[in-house]
N, C-alpha and C positions, 0 to 999 in steps of 0.2 A: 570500434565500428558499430553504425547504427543497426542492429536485428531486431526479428519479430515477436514479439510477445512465444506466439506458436513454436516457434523453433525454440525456443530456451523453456517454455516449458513441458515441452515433448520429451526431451532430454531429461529434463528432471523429474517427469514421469516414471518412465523408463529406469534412472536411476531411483527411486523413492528417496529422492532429499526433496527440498523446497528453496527456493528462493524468494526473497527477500525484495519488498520494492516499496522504496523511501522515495514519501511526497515531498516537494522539495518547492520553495517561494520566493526561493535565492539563493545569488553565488556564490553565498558560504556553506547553505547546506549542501547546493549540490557539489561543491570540492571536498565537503566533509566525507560525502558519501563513498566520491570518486577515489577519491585516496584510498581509501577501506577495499574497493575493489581491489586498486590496482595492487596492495597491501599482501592481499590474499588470494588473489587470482581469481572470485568470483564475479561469474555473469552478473549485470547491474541493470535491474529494474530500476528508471526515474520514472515519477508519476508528478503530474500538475493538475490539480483543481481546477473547476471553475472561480471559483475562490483565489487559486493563487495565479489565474489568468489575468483576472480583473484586475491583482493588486499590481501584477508584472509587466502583463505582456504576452499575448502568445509568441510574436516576433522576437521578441528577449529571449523569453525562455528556447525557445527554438535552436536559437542560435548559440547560445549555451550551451546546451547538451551535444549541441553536433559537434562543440570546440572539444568539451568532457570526450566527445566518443572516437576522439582521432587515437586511442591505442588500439592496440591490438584486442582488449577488451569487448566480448559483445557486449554491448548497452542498448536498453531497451526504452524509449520515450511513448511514455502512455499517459492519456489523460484518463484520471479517475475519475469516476459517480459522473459524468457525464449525465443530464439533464435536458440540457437546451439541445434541440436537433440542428438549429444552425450554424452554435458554435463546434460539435462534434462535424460538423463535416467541414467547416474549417479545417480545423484539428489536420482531417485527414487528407484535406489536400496541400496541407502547409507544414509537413513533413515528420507529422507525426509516425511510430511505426506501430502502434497499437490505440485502439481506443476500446473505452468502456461506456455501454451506453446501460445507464442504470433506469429499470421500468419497474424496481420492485415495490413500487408504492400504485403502480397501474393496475386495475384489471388485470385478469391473470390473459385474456384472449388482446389487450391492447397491448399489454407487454411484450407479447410475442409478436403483434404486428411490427412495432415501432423498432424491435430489435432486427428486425428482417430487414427492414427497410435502411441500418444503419449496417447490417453487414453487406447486404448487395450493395453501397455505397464505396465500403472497405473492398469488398472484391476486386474491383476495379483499378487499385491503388496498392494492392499486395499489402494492405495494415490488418490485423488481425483485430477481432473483437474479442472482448469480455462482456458477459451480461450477467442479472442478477437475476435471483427467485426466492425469493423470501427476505423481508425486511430484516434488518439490521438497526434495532433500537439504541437512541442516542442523538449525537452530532455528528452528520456529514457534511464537515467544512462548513456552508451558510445556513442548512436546512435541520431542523429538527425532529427527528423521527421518534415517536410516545410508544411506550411500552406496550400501550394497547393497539399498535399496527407491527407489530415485532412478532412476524410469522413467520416461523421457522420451513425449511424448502420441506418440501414433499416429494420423497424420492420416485416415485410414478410420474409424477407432475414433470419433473426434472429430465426424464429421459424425453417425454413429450414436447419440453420445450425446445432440446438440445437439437432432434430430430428437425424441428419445423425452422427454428430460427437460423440454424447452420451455424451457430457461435463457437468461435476457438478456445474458449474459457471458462469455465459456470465457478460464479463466488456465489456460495451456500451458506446460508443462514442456520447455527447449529448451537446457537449462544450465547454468540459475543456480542461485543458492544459496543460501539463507539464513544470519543475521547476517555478523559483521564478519571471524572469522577463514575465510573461505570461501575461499580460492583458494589454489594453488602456479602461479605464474608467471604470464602473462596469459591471463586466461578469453577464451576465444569460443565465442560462439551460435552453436547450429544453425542459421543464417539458413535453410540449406534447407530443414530441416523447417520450418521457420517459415510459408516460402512455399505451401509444398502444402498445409497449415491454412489459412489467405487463403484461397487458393484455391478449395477444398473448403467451406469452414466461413463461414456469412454473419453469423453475430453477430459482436459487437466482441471480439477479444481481449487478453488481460491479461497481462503476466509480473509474478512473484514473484519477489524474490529477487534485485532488480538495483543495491541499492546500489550506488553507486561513491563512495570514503571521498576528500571532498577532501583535498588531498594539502597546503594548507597548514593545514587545521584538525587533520590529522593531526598534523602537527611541530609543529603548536602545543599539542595536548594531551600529545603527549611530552612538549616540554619543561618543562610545567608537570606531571609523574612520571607523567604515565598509563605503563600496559604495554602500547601496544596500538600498537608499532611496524610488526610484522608482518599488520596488519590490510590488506584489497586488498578491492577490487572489481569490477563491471563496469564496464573503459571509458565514459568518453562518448559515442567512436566505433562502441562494441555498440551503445550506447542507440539513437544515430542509426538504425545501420540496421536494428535491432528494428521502431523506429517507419516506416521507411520501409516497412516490411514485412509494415505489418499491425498490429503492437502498438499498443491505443487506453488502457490504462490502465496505469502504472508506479508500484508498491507502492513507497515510501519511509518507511523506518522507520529503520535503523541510521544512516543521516548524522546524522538530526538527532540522536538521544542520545551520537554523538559530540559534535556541535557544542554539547550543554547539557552534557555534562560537562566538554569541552574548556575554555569560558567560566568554569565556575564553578570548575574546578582553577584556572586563571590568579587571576582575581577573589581567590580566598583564597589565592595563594601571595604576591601582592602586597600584601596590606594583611591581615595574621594579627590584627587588631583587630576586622574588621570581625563586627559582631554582629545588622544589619540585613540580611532574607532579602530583601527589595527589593534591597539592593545586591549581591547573589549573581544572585538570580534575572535583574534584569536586564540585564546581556550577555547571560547564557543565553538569554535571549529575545530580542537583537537580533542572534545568533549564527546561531538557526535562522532567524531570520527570512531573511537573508540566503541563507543555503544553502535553503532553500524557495524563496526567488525567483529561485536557479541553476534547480534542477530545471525550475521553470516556462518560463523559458527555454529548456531543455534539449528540453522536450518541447512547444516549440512552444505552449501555451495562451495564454501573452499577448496580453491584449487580444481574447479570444474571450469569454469570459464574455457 
């Protein structure tokens, strides 16, 4: 069943675990993911890009996820890092149940406009929002974000924004980083900022940017010629204590297109005949599945659904 962003993360609030919510470009990742849920009984955040709008579909994707969310499973369809204001309000009258409208590269007084103006949008249509405060250094999906605008939230700031914009979610800037070559040596979070946000801040919050590249799908997409030896993440042990700390939702994106191209490098380095995309695609798919139902584990939702 399709639910709201708010209601699965209030829950998981409440509960102190986190849930998990895999960006998805296609029908193989989102049955990868689906499975994993329905595997382990966790609530399933799906998220689509602008990025993986363009390459899809909103109307594809759409109707995808409604097929995915006919179990008993709550399933959550949200658009990510949302940018454009006209396709966000597509979004949300074309059946979206959550959207995210990202302003963390605006003015800190346009941010707040612009995120007002996409939840009083949302109010109207019962979809919940997510908003940013402070940049997240990296790749978000088409847009590149430099180290020199990678400003981490301000806990004052953040109760101020929370206040004024009326947002059901705040994703916090405390570290991380978007895609895969994101780190030199081992990352850690500002748990402390992290705490005085808690604190301060009563909505559920969110971190971006927390991949952490398993470390045997990694060697294993090396050895099947990927380049992507120097690829790093966020520990486990960040993740842990993000989530002890307040973090209710954990954006996962770059494991899994590791783990689908990891699969399908192997798949055709093994058998250079093969000319059926079933036998490509699925490992790929029993590949994420797998590292999807890490993450859930990871973040404590099993068997919460």
């Amino acid at each position: 069943m399709i639910a709201s962003l708010k209601q699965i993360l209030v829950k998981a609030q409440r509960g102190k675990y986190a849930v998990p919510a895999f960006n998805i470009n296609d029908l193989e990742i989102l049955e990868a993911v689906a499975r994993a849920a329905e595997r382990l009984k966790s609530p399933l955040i799906v998220q689509t890009s602008e990025g993986a709008i363009e390459y899809a579909g909103m109307e594809y994707l759409v109707a995808a996820v409604e097929v995915a969310a006919k179990s008993k499973l709550p399933v959550v369809l949200h658009f990510d890092h949302g940018k454009n204001l006209s396709l966000l309000h597509q979004a949300i009258n074309s059946g979206y149940s959550s959207v995210m409208f990202d302003g963390s590269l605006l003015p800190y007084e346009e941010n707040v406009r612009e995120t007002k103006k996409v939840v009083d949008w949302a109010r109207k249509r019962g979809v919940s929002v997510e908003a940013e405060l402070g940049a997240i250094k990296g790749v978000e999906d088409l847009v590149s974000v430099s180290a020199r605008e990678a400003i981490l939230t301000n806990p004052p700031q953040a109760v101020d924004f929370v206040h004024k914009t009326g947002c059901d979610a705040l994703a916090v800037a405390i570290g991380t980083s978007h895609g895969a070559y994101k780190f030199r040596g081992n990352p850690k979070l500002d748990i402390e900022r992290l705490k005085k946000i808690r604190r301060m801040v009563k909505v559920p919050l969110v971190l971006h940017g927390a991949s952490g590249v398993p470390r045997d799908i990694l060697k294993m997409a090396v050895e099947c010629g990927a380049d992507i030896a120097d690829a790093k993440g966020v520990s486990d042990a960040e993740i842990k204590k993000a989530i002890k700390n307040g973090i209710c939702k954990i954006n996962i994106d770059t494991d899994l297109r590791l783990a689908f191209t990891a699969a399908m490098r192997c798949a055709l380095k093994k058998d250079r005949k093969i000319i059926d995309p079933r036998k490509i695609l699925g490992p790929a798919m029993d590949l994420m599945t797998e590292v999807a139902e890490r993450k859930m584990q990871l973040c404590g939702s099993v068997g919460k659904a």
